[in-house]
C-alpha positions, 0 to 999 in steps of 0.5 A: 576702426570700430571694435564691433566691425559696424555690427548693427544692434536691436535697440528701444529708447529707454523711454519705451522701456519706462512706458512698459513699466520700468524695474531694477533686477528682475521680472516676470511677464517677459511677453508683455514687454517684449511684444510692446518692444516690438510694435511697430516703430519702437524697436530700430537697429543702432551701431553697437559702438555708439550704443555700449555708451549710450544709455537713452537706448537700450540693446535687447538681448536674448538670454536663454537658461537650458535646464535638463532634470532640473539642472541647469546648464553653466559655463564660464566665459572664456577670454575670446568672448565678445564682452571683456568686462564679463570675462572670467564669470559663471554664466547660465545666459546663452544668447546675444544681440538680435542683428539685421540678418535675423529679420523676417519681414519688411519690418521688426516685430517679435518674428525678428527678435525669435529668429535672432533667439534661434540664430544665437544658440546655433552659434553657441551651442550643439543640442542632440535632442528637442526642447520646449521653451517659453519666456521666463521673464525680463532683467535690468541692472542699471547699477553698472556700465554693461546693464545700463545700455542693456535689457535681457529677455529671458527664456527657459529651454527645457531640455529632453537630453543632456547631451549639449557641447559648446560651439564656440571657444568662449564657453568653457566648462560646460556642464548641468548643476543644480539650482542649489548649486548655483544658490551657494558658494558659486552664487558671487562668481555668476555675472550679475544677469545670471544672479537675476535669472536664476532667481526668474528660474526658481520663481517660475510657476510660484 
């Protein structure tokens, strides 16, 4: 039996990747690669147990950073997570795999992936308020088992309200900090997707 129950993820070849323009880290220009991910016959879903050790695909995945005041949300990744290697760690991301139910149409364009964005951070998080949003940039680490069969798209939602509580048991300590917060000491406890984007979000505008 399958440890992901036959759940289907969104993923590009690594090629499709390499031909938008392949980095390590971080970088801006997050609609550039992810309208090339999402012409047609790029993007295609895969059972996620055969693409967590397949790194010739990448899974896209959405990782949304929420900001209120210039703060920015942080939680901890509690033990009931969908991903035991990241148990434990601090955390800015909120989001996960794009899945067949998110799509839009009769094939995957960009109205997939945002449905799937949408659906993510339903899932995760209760918002009393209304925010704008827009695409921060992209994040790769291939320096490790979990990002090399992975691709973060990052997005910014700015917040009107800090009135945000946890829906799902695997975010613990939720609470708003400040940038420089973050840049110190609890810098080395950030998962490493959450070191890049944080460098995406105080870049942004630059």
């Amino acid at each position: 039996m399958s440890r992901y129950h036959g759940e289907q993820v969104l993923v590009v070849p690594r090629a499709a990747f390499e031909e938008a323009g392949y980095f390590q880290g971080h970088r801006e220009g997050g609609d550039h690669y992810l309208n090339a991910f999402m012409k047609p016959g790029v993007a295609s879903f895969m059972d996620r147990e055969a693409a967590e050790n397949d790194p010739s695909h990448k899974q896209i995945i959405a990782y949304a950073i929420f900001c209120h005041q210039g703060r920015i949300l942080h939680y901890t990744r509690g033990g009931s997570g969908g991903e035991a290697r990241l148990h434990d760690k601090g955390s800015i991301g909120i989001g996960g795999h794009i899945n067949p139910v998110d799509r839009q149409s009769g094939h995957d364009d960009v109205s997939t992936y945002l449905a799937g964005v949408e659906r993510e951070i339903r899932e995760e998080l209760v918002i009393d308020g209304n925010c704008t949003q827009r695409v921060l940039g992209v994040i790769n680490d291939d320096t490790n088992d979990v990002g090399a069969v992975h691709l973060g798209i990052v997005h910014l939602f700015e917040l009107d309200t800090d009135r945000v509580r946890a829906n799902e048991a695997a975010l613990a300590n939720l609470r708003f900090v400040s940038p420089e917060e973050l840049s110190g000491e609890m810098f080395e406890k950030l998962e490493t997707w959450s070191q890049l984007a944080l460098e995406l979000f105080k870049n942004r505008g630059a």
